[in-house]
N, C-alpha and C positions, 0 to 999 in steps of 0.2 A: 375554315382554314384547310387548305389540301393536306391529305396523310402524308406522312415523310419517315423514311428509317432515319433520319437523323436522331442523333442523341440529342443535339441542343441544335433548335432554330428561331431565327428572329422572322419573322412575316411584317413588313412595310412598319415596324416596331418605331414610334414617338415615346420617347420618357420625358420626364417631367415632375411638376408639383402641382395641389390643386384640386379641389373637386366643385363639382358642381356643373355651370354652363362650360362649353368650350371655350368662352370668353375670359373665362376667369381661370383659366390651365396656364400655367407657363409651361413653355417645350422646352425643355436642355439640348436633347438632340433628336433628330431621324430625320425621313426612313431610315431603317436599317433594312438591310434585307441581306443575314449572315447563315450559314449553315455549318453544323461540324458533324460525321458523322462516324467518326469514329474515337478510340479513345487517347488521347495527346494533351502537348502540353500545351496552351494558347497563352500569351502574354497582351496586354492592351495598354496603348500608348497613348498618348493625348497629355494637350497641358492641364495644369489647373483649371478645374471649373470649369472644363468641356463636358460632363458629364458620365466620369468612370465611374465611382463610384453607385452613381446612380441606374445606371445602366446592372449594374452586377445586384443592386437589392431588387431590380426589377423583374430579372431572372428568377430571382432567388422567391419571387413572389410578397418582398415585405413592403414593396410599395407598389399601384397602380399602373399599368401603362396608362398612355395617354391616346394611345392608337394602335393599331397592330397586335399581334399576336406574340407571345414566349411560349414554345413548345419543346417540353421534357420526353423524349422517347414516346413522339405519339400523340401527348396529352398536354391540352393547356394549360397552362400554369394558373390560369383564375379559375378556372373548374377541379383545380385538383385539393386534395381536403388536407390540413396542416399535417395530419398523422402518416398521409401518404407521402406529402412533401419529403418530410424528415427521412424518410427511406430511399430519395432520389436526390436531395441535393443536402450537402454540406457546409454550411457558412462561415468564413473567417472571418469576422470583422478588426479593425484597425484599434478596436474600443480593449482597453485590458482587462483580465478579469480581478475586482477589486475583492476578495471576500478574503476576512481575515480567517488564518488556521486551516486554510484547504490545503490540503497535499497536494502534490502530482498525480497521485494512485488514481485518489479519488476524481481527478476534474478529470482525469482519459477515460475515466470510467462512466462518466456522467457522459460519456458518447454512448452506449449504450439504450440510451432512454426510449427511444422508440420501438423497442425489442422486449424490455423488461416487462415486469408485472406492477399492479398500484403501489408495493414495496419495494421497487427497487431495486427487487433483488437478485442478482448474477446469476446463471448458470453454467453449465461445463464448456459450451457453444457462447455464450458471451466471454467469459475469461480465455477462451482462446484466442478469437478475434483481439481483446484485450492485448496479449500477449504477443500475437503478431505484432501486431500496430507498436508496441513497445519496440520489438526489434529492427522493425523495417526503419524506425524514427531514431534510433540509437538514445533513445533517455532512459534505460535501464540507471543508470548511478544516479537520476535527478526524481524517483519515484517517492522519496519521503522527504524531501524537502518541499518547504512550504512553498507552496503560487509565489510569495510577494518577495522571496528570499533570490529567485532566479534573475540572470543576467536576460536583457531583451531577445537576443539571440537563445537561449534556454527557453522562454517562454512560447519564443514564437513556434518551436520543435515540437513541443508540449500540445498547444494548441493545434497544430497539424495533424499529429496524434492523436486528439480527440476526435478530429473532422475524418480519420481511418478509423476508428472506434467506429463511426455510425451506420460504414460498411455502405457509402453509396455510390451508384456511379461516376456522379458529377460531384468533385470539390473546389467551392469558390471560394476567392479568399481578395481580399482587398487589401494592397499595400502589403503585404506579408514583408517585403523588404523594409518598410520602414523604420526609421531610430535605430537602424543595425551599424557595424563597424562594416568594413569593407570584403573583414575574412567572413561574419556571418552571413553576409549579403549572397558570396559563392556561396555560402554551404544550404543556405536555405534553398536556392535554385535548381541547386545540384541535388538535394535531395527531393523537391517537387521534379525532375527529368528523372530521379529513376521510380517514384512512386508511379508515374504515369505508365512507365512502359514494363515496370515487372506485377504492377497490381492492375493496371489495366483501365486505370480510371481518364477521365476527361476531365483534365484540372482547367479553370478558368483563373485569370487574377491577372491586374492592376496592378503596372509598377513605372518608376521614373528612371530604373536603372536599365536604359536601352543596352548600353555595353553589355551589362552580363547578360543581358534575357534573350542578346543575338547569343549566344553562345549556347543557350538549355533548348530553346523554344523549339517546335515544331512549326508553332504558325505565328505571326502577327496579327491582331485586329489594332489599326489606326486610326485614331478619332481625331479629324480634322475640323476645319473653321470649311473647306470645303466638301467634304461629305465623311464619311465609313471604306479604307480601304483595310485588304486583308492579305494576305499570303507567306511562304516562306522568307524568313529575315534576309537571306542572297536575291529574292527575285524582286522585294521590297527598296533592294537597294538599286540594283539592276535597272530598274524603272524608276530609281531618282524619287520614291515615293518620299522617303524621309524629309526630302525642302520642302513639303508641304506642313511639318507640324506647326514651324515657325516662322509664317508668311507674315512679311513686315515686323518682323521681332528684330531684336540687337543679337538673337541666339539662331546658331545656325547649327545643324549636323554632318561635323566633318568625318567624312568619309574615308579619310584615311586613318586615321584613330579610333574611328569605329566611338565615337563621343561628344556629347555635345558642346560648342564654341562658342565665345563670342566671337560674333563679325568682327575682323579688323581692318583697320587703312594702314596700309604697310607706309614704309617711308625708303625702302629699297629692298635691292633681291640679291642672293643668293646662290650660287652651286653649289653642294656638297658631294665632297667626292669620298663615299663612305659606303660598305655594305650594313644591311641590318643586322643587330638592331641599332648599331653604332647612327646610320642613317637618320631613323624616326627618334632618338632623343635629341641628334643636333638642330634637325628643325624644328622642334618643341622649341629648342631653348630659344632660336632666332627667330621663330616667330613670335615669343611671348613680345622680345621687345622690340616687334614691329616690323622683319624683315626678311620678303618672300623668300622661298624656297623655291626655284624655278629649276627646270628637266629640260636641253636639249636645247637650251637659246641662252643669246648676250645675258653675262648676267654683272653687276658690279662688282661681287666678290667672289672669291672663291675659297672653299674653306674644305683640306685635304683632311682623313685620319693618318696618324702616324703610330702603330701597332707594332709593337712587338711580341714576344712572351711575356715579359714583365713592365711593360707602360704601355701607356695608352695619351698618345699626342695630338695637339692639333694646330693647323698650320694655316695659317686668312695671308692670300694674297688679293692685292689690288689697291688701285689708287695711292702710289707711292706707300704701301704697307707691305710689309713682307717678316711676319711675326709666328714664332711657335709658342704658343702654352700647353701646359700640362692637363689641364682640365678646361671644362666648358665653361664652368663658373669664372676662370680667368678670361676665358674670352669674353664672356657678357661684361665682366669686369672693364675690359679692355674698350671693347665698344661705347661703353655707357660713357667712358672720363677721357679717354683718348682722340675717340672722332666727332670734336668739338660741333661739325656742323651735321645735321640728315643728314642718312645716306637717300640720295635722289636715284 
């Protein structure tokens, strides 16, 4: 494998299950041929069962490549010895930790492990680090409560914390978003975008919430059905990359909500004459049931805002219609029971 300053690179990289003949290997995915070489925050996209997960223990060393190379600052990851691993990469797993009567204190502290002696036991340069890692992750109030007593959003902070505990360059974490509510989902992302660029580290991690992760990430890696692309989430879009996750699916990624859709078959169109954000909730709402939002041509309806200081109206002209309501809900209302046939 050629030297490289990168901090993490994949070389013509197959993952997989399997050992034995090559016959008897299943591949998930590759080549890969990725490079990163400095420290940022990379997010990785792909559906079920393309091979995220697997790709990220492959990295991490806990399971075999199948071809190619994973190289750590220089060094391969099949040559490198478990005690050394530990001091270069950090592991999230999606798995929780089940042990009854463990504190907080104690599991951030069990990051430590690669540093300590055959007791365990802390010193003044471990409890510092400790201590950081406490602050930078804000769970000082969750330090004596039990592991199993924490909300998943708690835990998952917790577990962050222990993977800054281990003090290494690279932190992988898989699904760290998931089983979260909506607000823990920003805070988790938000707090992996600033661990990366005030502590310096190259966080790696797998996640399904494309929305939030355009908004933290530095970079994308994209695992498609047709190869590995990568770059900034504007240049990913730019280049239309995204219609490639869900080729031939019923889900597509709309680009104007920056979130993933179902394909729909409209049954008519629309004007809306509204600035944002007044704009993007009226076409949510007309397109849920079925009816394009169309810019700058013939359209069947047209549907004005009527804004004051104190209300907020709305007004659908066309085809012998010419009606104000109050809210959008009356409009959906209106459409659904009023115009008895498609609108074509």
């Amino acid at each position: 494998m050629p030297e490289t300053n990168a901090m993490l690179q994949l070389d013509n990289l197959f993952i997989g299950y399997g050992s034995g003949t090559l016959k008897k290997k299943q591949k998930v995915f590759g080549p890969m041929n990725m490079e990163i070489r400095q420290p940022e925050l990379v997010g990785i996209i792909g559906r079920n069962g393309i091979g995220k997960s697997t790709l990220l223990r492959t990295i991490c060393g806990l399971q075999p490549a199948l071809g190619g190379f994973v190289n750590i600052q220089g060094s391969e990851v099949r040559h490198i010895q478990k005690s050394a691993m530990a001091k270069l990469i950090s592991y999230v797993s999606t798995d929780q930790v089940r042990v009854a009567n463990l504190r907080v204190m104690e599991l951030v502290s069990m990051g430590r492990f690669p540093y300590t002696n055959w007791f365990g036991k802390l010193s003044n340069e471990d409890r510092c680090v400790i201590g950081e890692a406490i602050e930078h992750t804000g769970i000082k109030n969750l330090l004596f409560k039990l592991v199993h007593q924490l909300s998943d959003g708690e835990r998952q902070k917790v577990m962050i914390a222990r993977a800054l505990v281990q003090d290494t360059p690279v932190i992988i974490l898989d699904e760290p978003t998931a089983f979260l509510d909506l607000q823990a989902r920003h805070e988790i992302l938000r707090l992996l975008n600033n661990l990366s660029r005030n502590n310096k580290k190259l966080i790696l991690f797998s996640t399904h919430d494309l929305s939030i992760a355009m908004d933290e990430v530095d970079k994308l890696w994209l695992m498609t059905d047709e190869g590995m692309y990568e770059g900034a989430p504007e240049d990913l879009l730019i280049n239309q990359v995204f219609r490639k996750l869900f080729l031939n699916s019923a889900i597509e990624f709309d680009e104007k909500s920056m979130a993933f859709k179902f394909r729909r078959k409209y049954t008519g169109n629309i004007t809306i004459r509204a600035d944002e954000p007044f704009f993007s909730m009226a076409r949510n709402a007309m397109e849920r049931i079925g009816i394009e939002t169309v810019v700058n041509a013939l359209s069947d309806y047209t549907l004005t805002l009527n804004r004051n200081n104190e209300t907020t109206g709305w007004y659908l002209t066309g085809k012998n219609i010419n009606s104000n309501f109050q809210s959008l809900y009356d409009l959906v209302a209106f459409i659904n029971t009023r115009i008895t046939q498609p609108i074509q």
